[in-house]
C-alpha positions in Angstrom: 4.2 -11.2 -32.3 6.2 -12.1 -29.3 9.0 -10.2 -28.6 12.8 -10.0 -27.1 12.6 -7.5 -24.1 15.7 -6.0 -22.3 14.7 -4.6 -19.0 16.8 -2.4 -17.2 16.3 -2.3 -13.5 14.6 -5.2 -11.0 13.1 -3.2 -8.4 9.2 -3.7 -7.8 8.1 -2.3 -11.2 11.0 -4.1 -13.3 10.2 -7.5 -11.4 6.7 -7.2 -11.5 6.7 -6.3 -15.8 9.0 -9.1 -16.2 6.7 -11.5 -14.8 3.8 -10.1 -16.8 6.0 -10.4 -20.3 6.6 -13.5 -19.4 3.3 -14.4 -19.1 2.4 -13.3 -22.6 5.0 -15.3 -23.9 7.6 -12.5 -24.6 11.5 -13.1 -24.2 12.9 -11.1 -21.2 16.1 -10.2 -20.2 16.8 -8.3 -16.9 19.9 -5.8 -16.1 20.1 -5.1 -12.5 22.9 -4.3 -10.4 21.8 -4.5 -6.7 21.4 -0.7 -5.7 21.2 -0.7 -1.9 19.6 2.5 -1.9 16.6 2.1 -3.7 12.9 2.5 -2.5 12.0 -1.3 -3.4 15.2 -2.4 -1.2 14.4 -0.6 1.4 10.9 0.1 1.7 8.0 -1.4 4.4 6.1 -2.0 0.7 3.0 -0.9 2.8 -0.5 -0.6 0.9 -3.2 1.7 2.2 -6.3 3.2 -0.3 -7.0 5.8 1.9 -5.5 9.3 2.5 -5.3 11.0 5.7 -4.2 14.6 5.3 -7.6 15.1 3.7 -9.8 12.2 4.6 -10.3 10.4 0.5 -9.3 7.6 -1.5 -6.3 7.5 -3.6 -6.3 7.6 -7.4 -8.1 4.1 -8.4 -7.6 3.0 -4.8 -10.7 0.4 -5.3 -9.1 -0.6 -8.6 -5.6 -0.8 -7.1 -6.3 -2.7 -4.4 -8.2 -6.1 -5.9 -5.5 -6.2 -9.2 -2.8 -5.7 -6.9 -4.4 -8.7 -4.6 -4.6 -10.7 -7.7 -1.5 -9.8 -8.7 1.2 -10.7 -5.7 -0.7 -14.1 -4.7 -0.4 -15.3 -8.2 2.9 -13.9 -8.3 3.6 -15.9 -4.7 2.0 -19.5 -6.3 5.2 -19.3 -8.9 7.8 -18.1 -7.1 6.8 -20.7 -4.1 7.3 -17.6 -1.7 4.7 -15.7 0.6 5.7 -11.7 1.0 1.4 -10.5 0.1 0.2 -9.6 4.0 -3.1 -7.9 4.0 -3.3 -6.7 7.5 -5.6 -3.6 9.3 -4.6 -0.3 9.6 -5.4 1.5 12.7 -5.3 5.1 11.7 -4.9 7.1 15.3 -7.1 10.7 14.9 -5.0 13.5 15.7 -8.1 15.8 16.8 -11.8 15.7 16.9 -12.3 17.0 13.6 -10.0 14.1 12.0 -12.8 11.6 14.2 -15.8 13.6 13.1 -14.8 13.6 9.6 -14.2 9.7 9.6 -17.4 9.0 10.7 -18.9 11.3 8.0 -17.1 9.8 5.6 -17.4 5.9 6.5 -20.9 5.9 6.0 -20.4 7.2 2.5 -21.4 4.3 0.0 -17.8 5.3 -1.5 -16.0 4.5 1.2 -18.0 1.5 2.8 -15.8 -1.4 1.8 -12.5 0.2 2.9 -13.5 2.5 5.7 -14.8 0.9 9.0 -16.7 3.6 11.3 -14.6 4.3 14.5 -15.1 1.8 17.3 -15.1 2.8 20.8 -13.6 0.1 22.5 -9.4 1.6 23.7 -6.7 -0.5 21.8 -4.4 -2.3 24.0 -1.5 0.3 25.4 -2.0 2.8 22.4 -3.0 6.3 23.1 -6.1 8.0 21.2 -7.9 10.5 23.0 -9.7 11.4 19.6 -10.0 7.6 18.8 -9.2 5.8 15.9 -11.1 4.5 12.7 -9.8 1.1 10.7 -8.9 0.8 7.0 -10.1 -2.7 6.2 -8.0 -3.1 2.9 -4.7 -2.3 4.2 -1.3 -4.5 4.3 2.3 -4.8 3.2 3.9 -6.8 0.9 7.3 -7.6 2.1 9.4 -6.4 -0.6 12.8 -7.9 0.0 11.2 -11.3 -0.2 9.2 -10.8 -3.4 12.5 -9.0 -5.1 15.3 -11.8 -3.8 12.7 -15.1 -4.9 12.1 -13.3 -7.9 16.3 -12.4 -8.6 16.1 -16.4 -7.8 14.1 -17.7 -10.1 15.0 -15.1 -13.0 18.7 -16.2 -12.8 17.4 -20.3 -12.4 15.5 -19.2 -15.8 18.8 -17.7 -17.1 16.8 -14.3 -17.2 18.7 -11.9 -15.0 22.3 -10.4 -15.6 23.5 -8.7 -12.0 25.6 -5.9 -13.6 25.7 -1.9 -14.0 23.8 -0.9 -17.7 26.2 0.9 -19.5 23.9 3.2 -21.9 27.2 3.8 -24.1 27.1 -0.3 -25.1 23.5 0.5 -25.9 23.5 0.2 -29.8 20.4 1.9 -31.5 19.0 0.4 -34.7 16.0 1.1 -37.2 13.5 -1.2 -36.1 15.9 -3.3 -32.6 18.8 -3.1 -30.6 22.2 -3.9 -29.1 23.2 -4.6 -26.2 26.4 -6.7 -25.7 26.1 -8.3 -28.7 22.6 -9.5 -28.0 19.6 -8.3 -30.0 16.3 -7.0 -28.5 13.3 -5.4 -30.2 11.9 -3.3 -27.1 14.2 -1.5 -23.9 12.2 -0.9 -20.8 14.2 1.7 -18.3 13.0 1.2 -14.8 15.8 2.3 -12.9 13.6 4.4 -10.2 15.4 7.5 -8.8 18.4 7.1 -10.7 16.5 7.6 -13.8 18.0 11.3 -13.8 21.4 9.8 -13.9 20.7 7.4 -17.1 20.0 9.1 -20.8 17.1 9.0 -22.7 14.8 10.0 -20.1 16.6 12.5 -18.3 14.0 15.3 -18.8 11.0 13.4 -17.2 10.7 14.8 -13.6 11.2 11.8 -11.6 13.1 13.1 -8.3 14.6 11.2 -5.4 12.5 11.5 -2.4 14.6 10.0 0.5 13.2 8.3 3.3 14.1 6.3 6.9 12.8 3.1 8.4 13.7 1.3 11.6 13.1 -2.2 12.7 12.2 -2.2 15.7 11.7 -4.7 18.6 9.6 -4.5 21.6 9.9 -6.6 25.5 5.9 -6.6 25.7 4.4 -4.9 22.7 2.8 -8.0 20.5 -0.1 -6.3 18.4 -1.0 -8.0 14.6 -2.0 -4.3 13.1 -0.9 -1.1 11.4 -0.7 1.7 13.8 -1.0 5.3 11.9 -0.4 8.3 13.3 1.2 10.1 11.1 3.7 7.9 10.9 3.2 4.6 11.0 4.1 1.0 13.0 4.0 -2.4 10.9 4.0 -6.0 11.9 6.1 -7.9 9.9 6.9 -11.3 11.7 9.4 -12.6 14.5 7.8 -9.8 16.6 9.4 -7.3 14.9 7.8 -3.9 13.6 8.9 -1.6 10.6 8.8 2.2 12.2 8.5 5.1 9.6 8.5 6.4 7.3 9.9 9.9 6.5 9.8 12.2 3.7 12.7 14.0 2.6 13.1 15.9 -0.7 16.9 17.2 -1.3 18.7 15.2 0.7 21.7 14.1 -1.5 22.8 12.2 1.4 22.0 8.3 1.1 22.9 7.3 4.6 20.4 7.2 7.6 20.7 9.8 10.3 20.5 10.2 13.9 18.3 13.0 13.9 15.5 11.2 12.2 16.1 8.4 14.0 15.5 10.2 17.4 12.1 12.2 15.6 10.4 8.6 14.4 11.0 7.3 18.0 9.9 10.7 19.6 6.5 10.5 17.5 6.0 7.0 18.1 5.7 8.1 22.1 2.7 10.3 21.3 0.7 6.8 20.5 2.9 4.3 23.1 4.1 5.9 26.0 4.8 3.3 27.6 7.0 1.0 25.3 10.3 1.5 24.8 11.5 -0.4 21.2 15.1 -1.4 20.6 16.2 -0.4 17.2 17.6 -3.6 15.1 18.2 -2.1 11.9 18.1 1.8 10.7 18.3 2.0 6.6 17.5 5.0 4.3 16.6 5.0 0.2 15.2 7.0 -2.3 11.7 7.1 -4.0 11.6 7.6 -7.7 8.9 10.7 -7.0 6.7 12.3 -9.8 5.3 16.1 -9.1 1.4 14.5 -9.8 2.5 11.6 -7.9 1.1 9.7 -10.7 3.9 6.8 -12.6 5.4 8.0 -16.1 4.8 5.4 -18.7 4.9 5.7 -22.7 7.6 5.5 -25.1 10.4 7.7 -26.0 9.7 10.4 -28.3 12.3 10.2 -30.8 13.6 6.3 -30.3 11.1 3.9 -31.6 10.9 1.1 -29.0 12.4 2.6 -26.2 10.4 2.7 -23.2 10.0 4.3 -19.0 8.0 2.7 -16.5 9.2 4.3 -13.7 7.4 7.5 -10.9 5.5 4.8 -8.4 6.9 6.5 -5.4 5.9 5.8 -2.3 2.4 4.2 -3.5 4.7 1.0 -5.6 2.5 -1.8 -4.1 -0.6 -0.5 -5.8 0.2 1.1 -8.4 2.5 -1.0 -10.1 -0.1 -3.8 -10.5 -2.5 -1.4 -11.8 -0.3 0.0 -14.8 1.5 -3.1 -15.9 -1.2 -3.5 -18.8 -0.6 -0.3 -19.9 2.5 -0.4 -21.2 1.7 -3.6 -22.2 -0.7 -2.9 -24.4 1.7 0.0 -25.5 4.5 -1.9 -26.3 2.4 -5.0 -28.3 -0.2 -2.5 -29.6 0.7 0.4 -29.7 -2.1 1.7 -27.8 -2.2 5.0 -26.3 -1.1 5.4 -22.7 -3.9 7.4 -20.5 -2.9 10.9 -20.6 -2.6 11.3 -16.6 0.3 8.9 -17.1 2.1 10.1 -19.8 5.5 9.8 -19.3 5.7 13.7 -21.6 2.3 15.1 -19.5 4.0 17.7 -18.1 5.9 19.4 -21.6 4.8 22.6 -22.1 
């Protein structure tokens, strides 16, 4: 049975279930008001299946990576918009056991498809004494696009109110509910880090991980690839370059700072000496970040109907794709949610 669905929040996960609903002929209703300091406003939206600390692949990286492809460039045929970039990652070795481990790992049947062994020739003005290796499925989606075509269409559709929820006008019934005077049977929150300042879900650990990202600009620097070291340099168009991305638990303050402006640009020297970027636009926001870094998904343990997809972190891009039919099969079948993504995984 096809239902009326209030969602609260349009960031990458709120968009991206909306479109889904839709899909499967479900009524949707969005509830967004703009917040400028949220992870899918402000984010590169960068995709990697690979992590570096400890050379392996992320949880259902494979998965992730070919539903998410399938995902944004059907999403892109009916919005009429292009923002899905696959694009190679250069990951920069900091030492010789980082380069020694890659090619230990790349000829791994595992890691074949994503992994390329490290090649020899220098890149073009970078530094790598240890050398590098290339991630093959790597890109960025570029997340302000996706979000505005989408707030587009949804309010050409009639399907997107740009206001503040109020939980208080939020009116809770047997079996549906309220909200000005409208009557839905399911409420999805995905409000990202804010979810802490929103009832019902208070208790879930979601907690605001802040992080920085210039735009940067180079006179003679033109290179169509990811540079990681650590940090990391993306291409995204008009010769401009997204330079981050930092990690910062605790920080109640929203705006970007000086001091890790000046300690992105200082790292970036360590891989172009000799380039000098000028800094077009410096922004800070918060990822909604889960202690598993794993989403929360399921429904609300005492109020029938009411629903969290929220905990994507820094890892949105992939992951969101990937757990869309989860709740989905939650909401219209009531079908368990995998216990690693419980939304109630970590109650004692």
């Amino acid at each position: 049975m096809k239902k009326d669905i209030l969602i609260i929040g349009q960031g990458i996960a709120g968009t991206s279930l909306a479109f889904s609903l839709l899909e499967r002929g479900h009524k949707v209703q969005i509830i967004d008001d703009g917040h400028k300091t949220s992870s899918s406003k402000v984010a590169a939206g960068m995709w990697n299946p690979a992590s570096f600390k400890k050379l392996s692949l992320g949880w259902k990286a494979a998965e992730q990576v070919a539903i998410a492809e399938a995902f944004y460039t059907k999403t892109e045929q009916t919005l009429g918009a292009e923002f899905y970039h696959p694009i190679r990652l250069y990951r920069i070795f900091p030492d010789q056991h980082s380069a020694n481990e890659w090619d230990e790992k790349s000829a791994q049947k595992e890691f074949a498809s994503i992994l390329s062994p490290e090649i020899g020739a220098p890149l073009k003005d970078v530094k790598a004494p240890f050398g590098y290796g290339i991630v093959e499925q790597a890109g960025w989606c570029d997340l302000p696009t996706y979000l505005d075509a989408a707030a587009h269409y949804f309010q050409e559709n009639k399907i997107l109110i740009k206001d503040k929820f109020e939980p208080t006008q939020l009116e809770m019934r047997e079996d549906y509910f309220f909200y000005n005077e409208k009557k839905y049977d399911r409420v999805i929150l995905s409000v990202g880090y804010m979810n802490q300042a929103i009832p019902y879900f208070e208790d879930i650990p979601i907690y605001p991980n802040k992080g920085q990202v210039l735009t940067v600009k180079f006179e003679d620097y033109r290179e169509e690839k990811i540079l990681n070291y650590g940090n990391f340099l993306l291409p995204v168009g008009d010769e401009k370059y997204r330079l981050g991305a930092t990690y910062e638990f605790n920080d109640p303050n929203p705006e970007p700072t000086v001091e890790t402006r000046d300690k992105l640009l200082e790292k970036l020297t360590t891989v172009l000496p000799s380039h000098t970027p000028q800094i077009l636009e410096h922004k800070a926001g918060y990822r909604p970040t889960v202690p598993d870094r794993k989403p929360t998904i399921g429904e609300h343990h005492s109020i029938p109907h009411l629903y969290l997809f929220n905990g994507f972190g820094s890892k949105g891009v992939m992951y969101v794709p990937y757990c869309l039919p989860y709740l989905i099969d939650l909401l219209e079948n009531n079908t368990p949610v995998p216990a690693e993504l419980n939304l109630y995984r970590f109650r004692k």
